[in-house]
LUMFI-880545 format. One record per residue (C-alpha): residue in one letter; x, y, z. Coordinates in steps of 0.2 Angstrom, whole numbers, plus 5000, padded with zeros to 4 digits. Example, Ala and Ser with C-alpha at 12.3 -4.5 7.8 and 13.67 -1.06 7.14 Angstrom:
BEGIN
A506249785039/S506849955036/
% end
This chain:
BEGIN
X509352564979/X511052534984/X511752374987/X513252314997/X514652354986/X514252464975/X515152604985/X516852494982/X516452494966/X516752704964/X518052714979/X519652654970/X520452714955/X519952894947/X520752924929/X521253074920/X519753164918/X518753034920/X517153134927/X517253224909/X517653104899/X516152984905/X514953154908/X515253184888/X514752984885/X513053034896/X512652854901/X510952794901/X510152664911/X510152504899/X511452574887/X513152474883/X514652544886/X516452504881/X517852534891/X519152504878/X520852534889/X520252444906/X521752464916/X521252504933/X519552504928/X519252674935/X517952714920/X517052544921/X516752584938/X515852764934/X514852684921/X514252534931/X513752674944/X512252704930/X510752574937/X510752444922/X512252484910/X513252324906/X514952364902/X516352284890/X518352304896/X519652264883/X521552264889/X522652184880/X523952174899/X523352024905/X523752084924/X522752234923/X521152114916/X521551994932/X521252134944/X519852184938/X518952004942/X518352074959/X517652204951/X516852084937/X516251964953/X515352124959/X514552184946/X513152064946/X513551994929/X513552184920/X515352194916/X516052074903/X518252084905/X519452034887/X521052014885/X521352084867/X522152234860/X520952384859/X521052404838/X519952234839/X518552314846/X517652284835/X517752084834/X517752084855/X515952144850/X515352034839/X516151894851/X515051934863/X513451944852/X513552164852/X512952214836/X513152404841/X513552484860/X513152674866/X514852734871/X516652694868/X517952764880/X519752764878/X521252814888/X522752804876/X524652764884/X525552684896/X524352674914/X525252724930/X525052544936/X526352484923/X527252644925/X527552614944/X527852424944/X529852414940/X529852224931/X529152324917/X530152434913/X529152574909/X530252694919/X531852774919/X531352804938/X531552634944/X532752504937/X532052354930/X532052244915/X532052344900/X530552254893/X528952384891/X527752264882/X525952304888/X525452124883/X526551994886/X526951954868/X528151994853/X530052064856/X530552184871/X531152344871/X532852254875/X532752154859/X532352314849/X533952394856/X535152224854/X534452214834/X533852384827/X535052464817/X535552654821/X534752724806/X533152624812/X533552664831/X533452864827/X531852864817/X531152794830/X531652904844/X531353034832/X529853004826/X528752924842/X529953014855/X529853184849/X531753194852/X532853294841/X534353214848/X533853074842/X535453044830/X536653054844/X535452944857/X535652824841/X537452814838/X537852814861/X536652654860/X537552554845/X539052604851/X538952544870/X537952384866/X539452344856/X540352334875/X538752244882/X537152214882/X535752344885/X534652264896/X533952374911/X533152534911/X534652594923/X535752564908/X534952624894/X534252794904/X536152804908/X536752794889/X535352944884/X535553044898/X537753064892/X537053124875/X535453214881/X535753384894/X534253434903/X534153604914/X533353594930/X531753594930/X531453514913/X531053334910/X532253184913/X533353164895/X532752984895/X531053044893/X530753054875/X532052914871/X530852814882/X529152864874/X529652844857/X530252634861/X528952614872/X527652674857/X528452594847/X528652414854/X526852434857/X526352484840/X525252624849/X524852724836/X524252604823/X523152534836/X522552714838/X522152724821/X521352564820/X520252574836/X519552764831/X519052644815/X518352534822/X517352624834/X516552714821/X515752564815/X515452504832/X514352644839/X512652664838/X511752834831/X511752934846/X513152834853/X514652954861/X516452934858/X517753004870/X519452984869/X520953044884/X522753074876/X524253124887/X525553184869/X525653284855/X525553134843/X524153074852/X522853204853/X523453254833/X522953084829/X521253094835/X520853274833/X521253244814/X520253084814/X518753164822/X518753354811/X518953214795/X517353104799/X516553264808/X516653384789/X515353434781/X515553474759/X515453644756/X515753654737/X515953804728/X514353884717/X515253884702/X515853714702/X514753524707/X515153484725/X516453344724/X515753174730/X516053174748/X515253044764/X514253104776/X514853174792/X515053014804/X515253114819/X514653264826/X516153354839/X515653364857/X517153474860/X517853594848/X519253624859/X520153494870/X519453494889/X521053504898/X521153464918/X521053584930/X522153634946/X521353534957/X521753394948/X523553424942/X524053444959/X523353284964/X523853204948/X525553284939/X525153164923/X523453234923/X524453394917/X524653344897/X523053264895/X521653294882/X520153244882/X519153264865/X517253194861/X515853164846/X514253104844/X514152954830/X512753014816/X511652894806/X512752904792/X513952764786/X515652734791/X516652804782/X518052704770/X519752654786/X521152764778/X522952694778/X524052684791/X525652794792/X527252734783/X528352744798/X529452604806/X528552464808/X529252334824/X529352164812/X530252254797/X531452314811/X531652134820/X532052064805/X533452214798/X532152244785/
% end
């Protein structure tokens, strides 16, 4: 039966590959669901579609869990909104009495919402404070730029922007903050884009300079890490994982982290098979599902996206491997 309002609960927001990415979780009437990146809510809104589901958003932008009161107002009491960063997945759970849920969904990286809204300063396309905090805590891009130094400046660019200029890029940015603060998008798209040359056609030179800060700033790839942990002990046996990526260091991130809990041993038979866990996962897709025309022409960002799936086993969770040894944003505020 369909009530008054659940069409306007489908009509607004489609994500990248959002028909996939929650055909893959296969959504069951009674199950309970995770959208672990809210923003616009445009998975919570396929999942509540399921007659009984009760969903969980986490987001930790506290403007993207206000719009989605409405929705939480409609829902008749089956969609539960926090504001919290998705690496604590895990406590959000427990919080709210879930021992285990059926599926976890994730769409990693910056949402169009903060990308189109100039105050910020997401975009070299519209000028604005050069802020780039999904959550309203902790230093700004700005501050990064006005502290780090430029050995610490070019890893970062380097290393979350992809950008091999990233030396150059470094030293432009030291040298005209010296003359004034760096404190727009304007300005510091500006500064990269006298060091970076692009061809036409190719992307803006600000790009890459821009991702790698904005990752950075936002710790996005530790919380990666910590929520594909995380998940692993969340979800049930059964219960579906599938997670939408839109880069290169991304979709490595959890390709790897799904092949490693997906393997099986496969010892030698002339030596003891070495101690090994249990596969945690079983993959869903042993290549990435990728959008398709139709899409990409309605969507240009849909064009880099990845969208990768598993199915959790009975086995335990496996041990949480360390994080990466790259820059970390509280070593770099404080010169360390």
């Amino acid at each position: 039966m369909t009530r008054p309002g659940d069409a306007a609960i489908s009509a607004r927001h489609v994500p990248v590959l959002g028909p996939e990415a929650v055909g893959l979780l296969s959504p069951r009437a009674g199950g309970i669901y995770l959208d672990a990146t809210f923003g616009a809510g445009g998975y919570s809104r396929m999942l509540l579609e399921v007659p009984g589901t009760r969903v969980i958003g986490i987001d930790r932008d506290r403007i993207a869990v206000a719009g989605g009161f409405d929705l939480v107002d409609r829902s008749d009491g089956r969609l539960t909104l926090v504001e919290d960063r998705f690496s604590n997945l895990a406590q959000v759970c427990e919080s709210l009495g879930v021992d285990a849920v059926d599926g976890i969904v994730m769409d990693i990286g910056v949402s169009s919402m903060q990308l189109d809204e100039a105050g910020r300063g997401f975009s070299f396309r519209l000028d604005g404070p050069l802020d780039m905090r999904m959550g309203q805590q902790g230093p700004t891009a700005a501050d990064v730029i006005a502290k780090a130094s430029e050995t610490d400046l070019a890893n970062i660019i380097y290393i979350f922007g992809e950008e091999r200029h990233s030396r150059s890029v470094a030293r432009a940015i030291v040298a005209a903050r010296q003359q004034a603060p760096i404190t727009t998008t304007r300005a510091l798209a500006d500064i990269v884009s006298k060091v970076v040359r692009s061809k036409p056609g190719e992307i803006h030179p600000a790009t890459r300079t821009f991702q790698g800060l904005r990752i950075f700033v936002n710790a996005e790839l530790d919380e990666l890490h910590l929520a594909l942990a995380a998940a692993e002990r969340v979800l049930k046996p059964g219960g579906r994982l599938a997670v939408v990526s839109f880069h290169s260091l991304e979709d490595r991130i959890v390709k790897n982290f799904l092949v490693e809990r997906g393997k099986v041993g496969s010892g030698s038979r002339h030596l003891p098979e070495p101690a090994q866990a249990a596969p945690a996962f079983r993959l869903l897709t042993r290549r990435p599902i990728i959008a398709g025309d139709d899409e990409v022409a309605a969507n240009p960002r849909a064009r880099s996206a990845k969208l990768r799936a598993a199915e959790r086993t009975a086995a335990s969770a496996h041990a949480a491997s360390e994080l990466p040894s790259w820059p970390v944003l509280a070593d770099v505020m404080r010169g360390g």
